[in-house]
C-alpha positions in Angstrom: 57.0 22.7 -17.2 55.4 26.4 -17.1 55.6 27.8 -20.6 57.2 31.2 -20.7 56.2 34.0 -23.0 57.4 34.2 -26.9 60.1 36.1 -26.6 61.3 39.3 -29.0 64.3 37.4 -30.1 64.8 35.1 -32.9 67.1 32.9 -35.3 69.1 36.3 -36.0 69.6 37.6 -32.6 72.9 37.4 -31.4 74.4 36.2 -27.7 75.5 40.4 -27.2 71.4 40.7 -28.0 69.9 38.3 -25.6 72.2 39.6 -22.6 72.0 42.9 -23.0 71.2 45.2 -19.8 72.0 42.1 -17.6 74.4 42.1 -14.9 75.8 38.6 -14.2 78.5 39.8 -11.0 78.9 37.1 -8.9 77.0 34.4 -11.1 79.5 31.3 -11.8 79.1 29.7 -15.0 80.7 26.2 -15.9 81.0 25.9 -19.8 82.5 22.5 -21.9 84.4 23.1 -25.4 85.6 26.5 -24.5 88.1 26.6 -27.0 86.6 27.5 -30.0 83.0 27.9 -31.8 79.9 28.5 -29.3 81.3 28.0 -26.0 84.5 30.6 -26.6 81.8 33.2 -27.7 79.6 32.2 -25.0 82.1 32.6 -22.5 83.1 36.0 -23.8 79.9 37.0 -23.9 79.1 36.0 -20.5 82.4 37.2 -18.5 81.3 40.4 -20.6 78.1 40.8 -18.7 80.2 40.3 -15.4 79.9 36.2 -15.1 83.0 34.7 -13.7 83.2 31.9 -16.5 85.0 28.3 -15.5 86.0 27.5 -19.0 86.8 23.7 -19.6 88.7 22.6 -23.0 90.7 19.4 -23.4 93.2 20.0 -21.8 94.3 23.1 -19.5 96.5 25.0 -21.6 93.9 25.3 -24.3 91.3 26.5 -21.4 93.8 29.0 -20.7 94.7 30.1 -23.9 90.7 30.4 -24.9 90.8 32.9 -21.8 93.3 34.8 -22.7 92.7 38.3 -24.1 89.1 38.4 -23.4 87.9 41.0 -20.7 86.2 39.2 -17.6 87.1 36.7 -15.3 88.1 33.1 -15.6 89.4 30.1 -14.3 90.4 27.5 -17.2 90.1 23.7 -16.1 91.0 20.3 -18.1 88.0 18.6 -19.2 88.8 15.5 -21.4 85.3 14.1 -22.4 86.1 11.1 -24.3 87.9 10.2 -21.1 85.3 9.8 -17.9 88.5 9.5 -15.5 88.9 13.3 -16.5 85.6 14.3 -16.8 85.2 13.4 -12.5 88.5 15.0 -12.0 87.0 18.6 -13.4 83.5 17.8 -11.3 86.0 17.2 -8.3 88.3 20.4 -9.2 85.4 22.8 -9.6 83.3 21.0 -6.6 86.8 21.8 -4.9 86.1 26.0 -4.8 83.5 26.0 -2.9 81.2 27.8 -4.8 77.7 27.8 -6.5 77.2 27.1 -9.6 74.7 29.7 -11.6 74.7 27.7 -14.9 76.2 24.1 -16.4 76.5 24.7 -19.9 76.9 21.2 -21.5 78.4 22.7 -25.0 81.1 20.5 -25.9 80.5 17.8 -28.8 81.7 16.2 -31.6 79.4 15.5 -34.9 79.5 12.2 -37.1 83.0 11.1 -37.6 82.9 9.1 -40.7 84.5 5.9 -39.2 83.6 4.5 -36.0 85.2 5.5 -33.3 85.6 3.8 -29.2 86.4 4.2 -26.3 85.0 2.9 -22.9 83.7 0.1 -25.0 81.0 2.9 -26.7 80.5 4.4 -29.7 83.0 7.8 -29.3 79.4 10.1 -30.3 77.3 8.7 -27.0 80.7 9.1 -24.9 81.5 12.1 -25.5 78.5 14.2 -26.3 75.7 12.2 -23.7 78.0 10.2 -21.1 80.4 12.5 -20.1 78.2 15.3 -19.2 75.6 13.1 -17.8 78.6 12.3 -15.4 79.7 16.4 -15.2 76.5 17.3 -14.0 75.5 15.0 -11.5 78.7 15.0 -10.0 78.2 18.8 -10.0 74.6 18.4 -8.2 75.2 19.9 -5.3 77.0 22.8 -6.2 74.2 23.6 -8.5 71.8 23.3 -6.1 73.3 25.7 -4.2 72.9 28.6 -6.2 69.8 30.7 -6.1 68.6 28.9 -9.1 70.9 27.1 -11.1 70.5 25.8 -14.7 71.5 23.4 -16.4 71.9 24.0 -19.8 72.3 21.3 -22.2 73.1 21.3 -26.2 70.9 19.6 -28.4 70.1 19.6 -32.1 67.7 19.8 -34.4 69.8 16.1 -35.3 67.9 14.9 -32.4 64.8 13.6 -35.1 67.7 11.6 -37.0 67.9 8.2 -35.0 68.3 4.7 -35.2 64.7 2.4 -34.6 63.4 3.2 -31.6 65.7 6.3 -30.6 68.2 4.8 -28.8 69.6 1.5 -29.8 70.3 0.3 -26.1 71.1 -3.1 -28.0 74.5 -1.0 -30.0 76.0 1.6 -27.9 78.9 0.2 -29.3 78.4 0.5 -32.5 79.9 -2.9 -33.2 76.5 -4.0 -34.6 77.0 -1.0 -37.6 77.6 2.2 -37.7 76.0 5.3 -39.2 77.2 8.5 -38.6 74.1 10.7 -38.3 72.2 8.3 -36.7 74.9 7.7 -34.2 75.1 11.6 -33.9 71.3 12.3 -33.5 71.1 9.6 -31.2 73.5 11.0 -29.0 71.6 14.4 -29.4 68.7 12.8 -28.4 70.0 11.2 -25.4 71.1 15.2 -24.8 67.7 16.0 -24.5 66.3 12.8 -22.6 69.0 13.4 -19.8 67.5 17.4 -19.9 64.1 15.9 -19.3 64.8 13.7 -16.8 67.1 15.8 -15.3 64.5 18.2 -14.9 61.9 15.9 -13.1 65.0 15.0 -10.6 65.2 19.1 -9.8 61.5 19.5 -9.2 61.7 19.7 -5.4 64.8 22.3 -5.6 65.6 25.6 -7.2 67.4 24.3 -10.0 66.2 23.5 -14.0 67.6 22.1 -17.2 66.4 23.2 -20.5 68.3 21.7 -24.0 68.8 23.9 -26.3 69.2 23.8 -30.8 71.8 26.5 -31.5 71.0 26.0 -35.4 73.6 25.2 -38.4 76.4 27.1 -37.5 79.7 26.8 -39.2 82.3 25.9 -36.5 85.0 22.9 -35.8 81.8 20.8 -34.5 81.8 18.8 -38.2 85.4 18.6 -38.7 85.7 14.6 -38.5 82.7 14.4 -40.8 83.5 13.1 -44.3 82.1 11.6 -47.9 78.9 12.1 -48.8 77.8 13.9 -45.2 80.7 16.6 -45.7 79.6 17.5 -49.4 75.8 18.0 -48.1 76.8 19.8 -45.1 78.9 22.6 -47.4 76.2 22.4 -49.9 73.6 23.5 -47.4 75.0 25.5 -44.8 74.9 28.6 -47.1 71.4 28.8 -47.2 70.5 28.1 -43.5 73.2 28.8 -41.4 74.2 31.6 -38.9 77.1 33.2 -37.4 79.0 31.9 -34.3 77.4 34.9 -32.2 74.2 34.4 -33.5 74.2 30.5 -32.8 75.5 31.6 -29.3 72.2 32.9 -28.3 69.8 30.4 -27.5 72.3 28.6 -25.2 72.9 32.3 -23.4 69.6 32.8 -23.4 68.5 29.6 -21.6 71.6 29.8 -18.9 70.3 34.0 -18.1 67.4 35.1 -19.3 64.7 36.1 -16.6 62.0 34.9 -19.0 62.8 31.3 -18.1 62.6 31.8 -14.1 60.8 28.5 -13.2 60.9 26.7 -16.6 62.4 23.3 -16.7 62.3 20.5 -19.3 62.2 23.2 -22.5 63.4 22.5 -25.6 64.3 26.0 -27.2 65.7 27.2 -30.7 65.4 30.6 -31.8 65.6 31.7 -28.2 61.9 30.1 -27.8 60.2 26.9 -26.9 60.0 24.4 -30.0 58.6 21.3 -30.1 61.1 18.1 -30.2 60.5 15.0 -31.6 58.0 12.2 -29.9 61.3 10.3 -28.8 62.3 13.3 -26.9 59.1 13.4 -25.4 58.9 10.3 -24.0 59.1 9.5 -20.0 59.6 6.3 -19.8 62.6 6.3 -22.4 64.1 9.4 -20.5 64.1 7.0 -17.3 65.8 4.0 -19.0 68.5 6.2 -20.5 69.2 7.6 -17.2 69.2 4.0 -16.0 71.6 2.8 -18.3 74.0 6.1 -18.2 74.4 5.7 -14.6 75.4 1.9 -14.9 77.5 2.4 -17.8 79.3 5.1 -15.3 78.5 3.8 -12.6 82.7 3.8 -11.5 82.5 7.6 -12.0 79.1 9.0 -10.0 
């Protein structure tokens, strides 16, 4: 990875800041969780500097209804994620156009329900946030490859450090061995970032790159299924470090546009520059297993 240059933005700079003066016409940008929080003002943001933005939410009708009254263009899509059947029948949709894709912007998650939740036989946090975009993107390979030089773009979080032993419990992707919600969260978060890194070693012989991205403590529906203990600390401490929608925008529009980043690949960025992650996140060989794993686990869908 080639390091780029500190750049003038930071925690307080907002997704209108770090795009300002560029002109995205004829980029296409893919983003998950459309609908509401970061990836509606992302997308706004985005068709606002000329992107055409495929927006994917649950279902259609709330792609389309996230599109409506903003000034750009868009095509809404169905993008299910705690369903992997779905999740290939976007890929195969948007593969469908014909078109590159300029950016993948892995958005959509869900945070630390307070009761376990399955489906696929796995823990609802790892589905959802890791399993379905691991399946998104390399189902949407190609495409990506085909643009000049396409990004992936994946969200992490700082939650990332907050894991069970060993960073991913390969042994309870279930959860049916116990079940914390944080830890369950930052392992999924982590897994976020190991795909990013591995994913990046996989594009070093094409134009492409993936970076991961912290967007910071924003208050969105991301923690709506939170609950006890958890919910009461989150509302306790989000005053004093969080940031608003449009500022927690930026890093992730930053990473999918910003010229800085020509040519850098397997970044972990907060603050619109390169932070450090934690030694999991850093570490090959567990980057290589996960990707193992993911792609039996989906192996139906790839």
């Amino acid at each position: 990875m080639s390091t780029p240059p500190k750049s003038r933005f930071n925690r307080r700079s907002t997704a209108e800041q770090v795009t300002e003066g560029l002109d995205l016409s004829g980029k296409n940008i893919l983003i998950t969780g459309v609908n509401s929080g970061l990836g509606l003002e992302s997308m706004r943001v985005l068709a606002l500097r000329g992107a055409h933005v495929i927006g994917a939410a649950r279902t259609v009708d709330k792609a389309r209804r996230a599109c409506d009254g903003l000034e750009g263009e868009f095509t809404p899509v169905a993008c299910e994620l705690s369903k992997l059947e779905s999740v290939a029948s976007c890929a195969d949709e948007i593969a469908a156009m014909g078109i590159p894709l300029d950016v993948i912007m892995c958005n959509a998650g869900i945070m630390a329900p307070a009761k376990l939740g399955q489906a696929n036989g796995l823990e609802v946090q790892f589905l959802t946030n890791h399993l379905a975009h691991f399946v998104l993107v390399n189902r949407l390979l190609e495409p990506l490859k085909s643009a000049a030089a396409g990004r992936v773009v994946m969200l992490s979080s700082l939650g990332h450090v907050q894991t069970p032993r060993g960073g991913i419990d390969f042994d309870n992707l279930s959860g049916d061995r116990g079940y914390s919600p944080m830890k369950f969260y930052g392992q999924s978060k982590l897994a976020n970032l190991l795909f990013s890194n591995e994913l990046a070693r996989r594009l070093q012989d094409s134009p492409a790159s993936s970076n991961a991205v912290h967007p910071g403590v924003i208050t969105t529906n991301l923690a709506r299924d939170t609950g006890g203990w958890l919910s009461v600390i989150i509302k306790a401490t989000a005053p004093l470090v969080e940031r608003s929608v449009a500022q927690g925008a930026a890093t992730q529009c930053y990473a999918a546009t910003s010229p800085g980043l020509n040519g850098v690949s397997g970044a972990y960025l907060a603050d619109c520059n390169v932070a450090r992650p934690s030694k999991h996140a850093s570490d090959p060989a567990l980057a290589k297993r996960l990707w193992q794993v993911s792609a039996e686990l989906a192996g139906d869908y790839l």
